[in-house]
C-alpha positions in Angstrom: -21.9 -6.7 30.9 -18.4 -8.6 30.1 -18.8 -11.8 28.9 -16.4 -14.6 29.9 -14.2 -16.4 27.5 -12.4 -19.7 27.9 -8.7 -19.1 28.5 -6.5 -19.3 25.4 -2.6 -19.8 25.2 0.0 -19.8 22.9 0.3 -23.4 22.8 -3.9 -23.4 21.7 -2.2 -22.3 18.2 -0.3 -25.7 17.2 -3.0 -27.8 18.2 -6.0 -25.7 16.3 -4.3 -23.9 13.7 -3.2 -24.4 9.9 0.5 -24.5 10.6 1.3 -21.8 7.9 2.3 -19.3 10.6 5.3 -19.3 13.2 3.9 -17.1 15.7 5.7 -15.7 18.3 5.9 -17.2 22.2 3.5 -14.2 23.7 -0.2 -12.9 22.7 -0.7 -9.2 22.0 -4.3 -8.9 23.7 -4.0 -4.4 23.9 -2.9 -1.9 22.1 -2.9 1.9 22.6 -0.7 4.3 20.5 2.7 2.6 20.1 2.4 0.2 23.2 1.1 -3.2 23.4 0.6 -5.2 26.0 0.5 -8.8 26.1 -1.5 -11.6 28.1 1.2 -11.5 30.9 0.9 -7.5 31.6 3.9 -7.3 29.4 4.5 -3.4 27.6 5.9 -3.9 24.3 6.8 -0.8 22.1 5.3 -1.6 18.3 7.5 -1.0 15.5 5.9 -3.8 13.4 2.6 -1.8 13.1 0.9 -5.1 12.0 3.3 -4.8 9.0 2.6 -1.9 8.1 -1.1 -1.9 8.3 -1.7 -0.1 11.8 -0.8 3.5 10.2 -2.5 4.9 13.4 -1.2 2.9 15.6 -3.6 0.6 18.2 -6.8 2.4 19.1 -6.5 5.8 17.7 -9.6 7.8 18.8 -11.0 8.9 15.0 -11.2 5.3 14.0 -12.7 3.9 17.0 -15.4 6.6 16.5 -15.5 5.8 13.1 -16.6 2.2 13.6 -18.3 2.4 16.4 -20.8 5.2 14.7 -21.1 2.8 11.5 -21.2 -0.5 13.6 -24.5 1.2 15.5 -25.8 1.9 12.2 -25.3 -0.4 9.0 -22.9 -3.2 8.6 -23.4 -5.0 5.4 -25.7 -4.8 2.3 -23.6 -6.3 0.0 -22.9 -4.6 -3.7 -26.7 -5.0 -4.6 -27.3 -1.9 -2.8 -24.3 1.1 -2.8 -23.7 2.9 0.9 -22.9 5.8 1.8 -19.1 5.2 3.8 -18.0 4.0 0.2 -19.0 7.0 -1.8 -17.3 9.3 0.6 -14.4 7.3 0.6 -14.5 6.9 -2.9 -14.6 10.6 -3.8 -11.9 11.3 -1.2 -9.6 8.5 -2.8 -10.5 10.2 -6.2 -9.6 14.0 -5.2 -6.7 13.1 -3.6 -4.4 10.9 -6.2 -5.0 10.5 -10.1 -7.3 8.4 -10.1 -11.0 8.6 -11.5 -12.6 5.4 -10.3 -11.9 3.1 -7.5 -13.1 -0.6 -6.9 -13.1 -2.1 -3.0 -12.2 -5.4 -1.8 -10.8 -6.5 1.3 -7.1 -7.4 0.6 -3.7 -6.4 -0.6 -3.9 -9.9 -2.9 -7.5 -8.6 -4.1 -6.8 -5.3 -5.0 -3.9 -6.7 -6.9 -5.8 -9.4 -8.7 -8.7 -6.4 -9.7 -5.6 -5.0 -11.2 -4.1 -7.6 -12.8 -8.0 -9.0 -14.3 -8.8 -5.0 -15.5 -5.0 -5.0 -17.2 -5.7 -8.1 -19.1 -9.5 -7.7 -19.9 -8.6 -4.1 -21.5 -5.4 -5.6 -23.5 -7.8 -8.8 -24.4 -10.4 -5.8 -25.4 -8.5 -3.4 -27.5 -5.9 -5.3 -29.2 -6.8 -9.5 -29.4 -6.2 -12.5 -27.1 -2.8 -12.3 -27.5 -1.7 -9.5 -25.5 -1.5 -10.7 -22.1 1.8 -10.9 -20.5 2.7 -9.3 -17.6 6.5 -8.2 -16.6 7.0 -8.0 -12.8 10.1 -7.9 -10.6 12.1 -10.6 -9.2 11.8 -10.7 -4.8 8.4 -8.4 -6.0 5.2 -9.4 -3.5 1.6 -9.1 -4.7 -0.2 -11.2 -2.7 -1.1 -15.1 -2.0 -4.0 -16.0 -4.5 -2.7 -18.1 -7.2 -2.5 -15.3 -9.9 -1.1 -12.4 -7.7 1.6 -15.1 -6.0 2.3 -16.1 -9.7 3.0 -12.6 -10.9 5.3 -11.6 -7.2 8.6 -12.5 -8.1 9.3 -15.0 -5.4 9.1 -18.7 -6.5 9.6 -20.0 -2.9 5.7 -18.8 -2.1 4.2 -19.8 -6.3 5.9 -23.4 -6.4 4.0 -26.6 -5.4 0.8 -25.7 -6.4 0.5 -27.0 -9.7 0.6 -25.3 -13.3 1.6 -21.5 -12.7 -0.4 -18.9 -14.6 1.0 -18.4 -17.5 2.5 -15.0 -19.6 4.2 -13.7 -16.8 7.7 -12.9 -16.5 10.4 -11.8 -14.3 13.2 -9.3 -14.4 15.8 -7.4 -11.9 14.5 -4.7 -9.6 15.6 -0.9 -10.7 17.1 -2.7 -14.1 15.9 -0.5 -16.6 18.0 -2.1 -19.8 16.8 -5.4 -18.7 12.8 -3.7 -18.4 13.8 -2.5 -22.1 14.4 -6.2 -23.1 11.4 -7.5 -22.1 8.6 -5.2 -22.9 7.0 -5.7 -26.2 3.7 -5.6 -28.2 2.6 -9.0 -26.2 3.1 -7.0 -22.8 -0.5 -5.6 -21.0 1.1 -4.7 -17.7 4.0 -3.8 -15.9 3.5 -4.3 -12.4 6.1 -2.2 -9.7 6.1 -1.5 -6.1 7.6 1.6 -6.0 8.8 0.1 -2.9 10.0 -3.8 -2.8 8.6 -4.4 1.2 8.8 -7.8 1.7 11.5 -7.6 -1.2 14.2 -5.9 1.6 12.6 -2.7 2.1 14.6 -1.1 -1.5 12.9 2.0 -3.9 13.0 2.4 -7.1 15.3 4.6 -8.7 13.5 7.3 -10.5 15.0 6.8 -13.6 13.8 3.2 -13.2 9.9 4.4 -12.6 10.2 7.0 -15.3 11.8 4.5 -17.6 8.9 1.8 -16.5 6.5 4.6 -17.6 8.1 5.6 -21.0 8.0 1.9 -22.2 4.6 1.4 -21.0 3.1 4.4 -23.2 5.4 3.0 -26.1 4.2 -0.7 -26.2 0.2 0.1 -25.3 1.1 -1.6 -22.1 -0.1 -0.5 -18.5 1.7 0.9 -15.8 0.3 -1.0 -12.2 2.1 0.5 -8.9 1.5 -2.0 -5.9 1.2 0.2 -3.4 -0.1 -1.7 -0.8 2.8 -1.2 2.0 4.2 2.1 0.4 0.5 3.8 0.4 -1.1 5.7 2.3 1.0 8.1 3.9 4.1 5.8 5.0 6.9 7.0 2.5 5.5 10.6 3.6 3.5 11.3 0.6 -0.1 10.0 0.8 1.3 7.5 -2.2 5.0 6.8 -3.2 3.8 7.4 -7.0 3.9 10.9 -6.1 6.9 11.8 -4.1 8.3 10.1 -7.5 6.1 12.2 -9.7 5.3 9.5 -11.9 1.6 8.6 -12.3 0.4 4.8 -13.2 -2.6 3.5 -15.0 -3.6 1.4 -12.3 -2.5 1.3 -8.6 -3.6 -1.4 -5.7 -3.9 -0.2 -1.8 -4.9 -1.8 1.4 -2.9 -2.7 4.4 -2.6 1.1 6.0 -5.8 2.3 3.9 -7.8 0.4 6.8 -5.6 1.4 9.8 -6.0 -2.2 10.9 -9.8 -3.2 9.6 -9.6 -5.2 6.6 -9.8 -3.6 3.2 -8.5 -3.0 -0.1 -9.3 -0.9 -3.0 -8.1 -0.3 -7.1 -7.8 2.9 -8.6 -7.9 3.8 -11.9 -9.0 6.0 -14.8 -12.3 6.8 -16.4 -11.2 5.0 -19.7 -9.9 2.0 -18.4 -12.8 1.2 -15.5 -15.4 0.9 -18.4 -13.6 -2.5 -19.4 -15.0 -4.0 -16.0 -18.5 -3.5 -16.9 -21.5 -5.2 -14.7 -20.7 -9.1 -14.3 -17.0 -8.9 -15.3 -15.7 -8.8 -10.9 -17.0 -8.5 -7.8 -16.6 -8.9 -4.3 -19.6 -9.5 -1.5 -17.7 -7.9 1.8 -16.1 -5.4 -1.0 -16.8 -1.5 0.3 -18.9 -2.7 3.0 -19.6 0.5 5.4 -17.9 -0.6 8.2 -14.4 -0.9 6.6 -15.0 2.4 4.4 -16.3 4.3 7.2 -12.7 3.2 9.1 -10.3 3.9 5.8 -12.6 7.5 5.6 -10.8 8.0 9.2 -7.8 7.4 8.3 -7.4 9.2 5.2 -8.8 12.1 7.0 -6.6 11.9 9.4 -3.1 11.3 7.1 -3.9 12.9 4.7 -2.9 16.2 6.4 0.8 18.6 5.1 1.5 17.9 9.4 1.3 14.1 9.7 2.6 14.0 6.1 5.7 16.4 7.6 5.9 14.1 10.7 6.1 11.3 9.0 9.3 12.8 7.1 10.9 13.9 10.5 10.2 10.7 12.4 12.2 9.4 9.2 15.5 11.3 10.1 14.9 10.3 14.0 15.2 6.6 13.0 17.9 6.7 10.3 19.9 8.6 12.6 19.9 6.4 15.5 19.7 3.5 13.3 23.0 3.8 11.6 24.8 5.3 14.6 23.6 1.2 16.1 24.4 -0.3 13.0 28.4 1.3 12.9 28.9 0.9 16.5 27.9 -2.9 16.7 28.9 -3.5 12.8 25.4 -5.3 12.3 24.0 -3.2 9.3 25.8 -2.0 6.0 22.8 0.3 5.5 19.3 1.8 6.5 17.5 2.8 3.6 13.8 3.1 2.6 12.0 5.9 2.3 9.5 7.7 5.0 8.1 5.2 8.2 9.3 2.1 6.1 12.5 1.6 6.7 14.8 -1.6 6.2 18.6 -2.3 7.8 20.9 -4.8 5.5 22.3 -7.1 7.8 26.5 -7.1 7.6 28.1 -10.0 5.9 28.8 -11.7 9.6 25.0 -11.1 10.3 23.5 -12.1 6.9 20.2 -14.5 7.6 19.7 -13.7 10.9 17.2 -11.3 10.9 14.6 -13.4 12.5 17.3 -13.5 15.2 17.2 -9.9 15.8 13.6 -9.9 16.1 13.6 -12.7 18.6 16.3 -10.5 20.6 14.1 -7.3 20.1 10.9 -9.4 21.6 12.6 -10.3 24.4 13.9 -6.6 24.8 10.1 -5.6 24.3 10.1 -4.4 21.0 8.4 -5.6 18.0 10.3 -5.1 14.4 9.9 -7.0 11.5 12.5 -8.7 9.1 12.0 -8.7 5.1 13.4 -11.9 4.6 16.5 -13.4 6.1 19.2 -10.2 6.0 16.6 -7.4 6.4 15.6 -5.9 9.6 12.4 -3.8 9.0 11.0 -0.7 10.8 7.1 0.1 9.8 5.8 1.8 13.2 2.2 4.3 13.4 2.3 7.4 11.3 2.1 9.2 14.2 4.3 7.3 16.8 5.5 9.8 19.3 9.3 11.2 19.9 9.5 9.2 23.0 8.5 6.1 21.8 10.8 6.2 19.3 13.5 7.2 21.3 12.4 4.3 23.7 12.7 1.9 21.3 15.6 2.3 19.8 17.0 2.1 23.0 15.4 -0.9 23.6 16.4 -2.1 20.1 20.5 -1.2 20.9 19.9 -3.4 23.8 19.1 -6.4 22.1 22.0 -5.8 19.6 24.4 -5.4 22.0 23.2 -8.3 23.6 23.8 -10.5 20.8 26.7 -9.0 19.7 28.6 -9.4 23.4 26.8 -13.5 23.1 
């Protein structure tokens, strides 16, 4: 039996919502593989992937199983009791990266403030109350709680809300003398993406991570890799850290790790998880066995040499076509990024009108993303198909042109 719901439209939003968001005119209400559709009957190719979060794409057979086997059986028990889904998952996360422990919340901002809390409590521990600062990049994202937007490196999302957190610092992206400066025996953490997303879509040079790592062992400091939108498969190694080959003391995932149901989870070592002994964090919805038993999916089903190889070809597909549109309409002066995150640089004459791509795109029926005002950004499925692709970027030349000839 259906049940009936009271029609909703876009305009419902501004008169019930917190206006935080700019949403766009349509809804999305299906998804399948690469396609949405919207309230209208409208197709839309999805290059957005829920930024970067729908590594599967919309309705991928393994996790719809996956839930729908776990939501017929246990939902929540809360972290009184363990559960099964997140001691698979656990063990899985554990034989498959460096790690030797692993805490689960339900956020890219909570798996970064786990980090940030363990990095301080083991400094605070092991050497006094004066080791506490933490060096992070400038246009660096970790989140929205008040300690993870303090330490991202964007002052436009930290300031108005009253004292900042204090002891944290910012310096240059892939700036190794200035990293050099600003270490020393105060420093607990430094905190990297080995990938800036929101940023502009830019890796890290690997003289920079190596360098980052180096300086960490010197100075007793940790080495904390937000991986939340470079995890997880979509720089074509399950995590960026090792395509780079250079291994952190703590490293934060989410988005992708769900495939699209909330959660987020903090790895780490054997020595440095006994510092967050009973009492010290917690989480009630954290490794609940409905979001475990979804992330067990997905890693499953990434975690694989063919997606992995895919992921790496897919890469070259985009690029390709990308820069071939970007030279022949003079819009980009580069598409970099590494595996299915990829970000064009607007041109000089294009600069800050990314959101006006999108809005072109949309209208082309194709969702990207920007990463702020002069990045477009590509984070599609893992496993979008050739077609699709092809049919987007099609799509996606259309609505250049179409601005371009405006």
């Amino acid at each position: 039996m259906s049940v009936q719901h009271d029609p909703v439209q876009r305009a419902d939003f501004d008169q019930v919502m917190v206006p935080n968001y700019a949403p766009a005119a349509f809804i999305p209400v299906r998804g399948e593989g690469s396609r949405v559709w919207d309230q209208s009957g409208r197709e839309l190719i999805d290059f957005s992937g829920g930024i970067a979060v729908n590594v599967l794409g919309h309705a991928h057979p393994a996790l719809v199983k996956a839930l729908t086997d776990q939501a017929n059986t246990l939902w929540h028990v809360s972290n009184v009791f363990t559960n099964e889904p997140a001691l698979r998952l656990a063990k899985k996360l554990i034989d498959a990266t460096f790690a030797e422990r692993v805490f689960f919340c339900n956020s890219g901002a909570e798996a970064n403030e786990a980090a940030f809390k363990l990095a301080r409590r083991v400094a605070f521990d092991k050497f006094g109350e004066d080791k506490y600062e933490i060096i992070a990049a400038v246009n660096s994202f970790h989140g929205r709680t008040l300690f993870t937007v303090s330490v991202g490196g964007q002052p436009k999302y930290s300031d108005g809300f009253g004292p900042k957190i204090k002891g944290i610092s910012h310096i240059p992206y892939n700036d190794l003398d200035a990293l050099k400066a600003a270490v020393s025996g105060k420093t607990c953490a430094v905190v990297l993406e080995p990938i800036q997303g929101e940023g502009g879509v830019v890796p890290a040079d690997l003289a920079y991570l190596q360098g980052a790592r180096e300086l960490c062992d010197k100075h007793n400091a940790l080495l904390v890799f937000d991986e939340v939108q470079s995890g997880m498969g979509r720089s074509g190694s399950l995590f960026a850290y090792q395509h780079y080959g250079v291994t952190p003391d703590i490293l934060s995932s989410a988005k992708g790790l769900g495939g699209g149901f909330p959660i987020g989870a903090m790895l780490t070592t054997n020595e440095l998880a006994k510092h967050l002994a009973v009492g010290t964090h917690g989480t009630t919805y954290g490794g609940n066995p409905l979001a475990c038993a979804v992330a067990e999916a997905v890693l499953d089903t990434i975690n694989t040499p063919e997606v992995l190889a895919g992921v790496h070809s897919k890469h070259q597909h985009f690029k390709t076509r990308l820069e071939q549109i970007g030279q022949q309409y003079g819009v980009f002066t580069e598409v970099r990024g590494m595996g299915l995150l990829i970000g064009c640089a607007l041109s000089d004459a294009w600069k800050g009108k990314a959101k006006t791509i999108l809005e072109a795109a949309a209208a082309e029926n194709l969702m990207v993303l920007q990463a702020g005002p002069d990045v477009v950004r590509f984070a599609p499925s893992l496993v979008v198909e050739d077609a699709d692709i092809d049919e987007g970027l099609a799509r996606f030349e259309r609505a250049v042109a179409t601005l371009t000839q405006a």
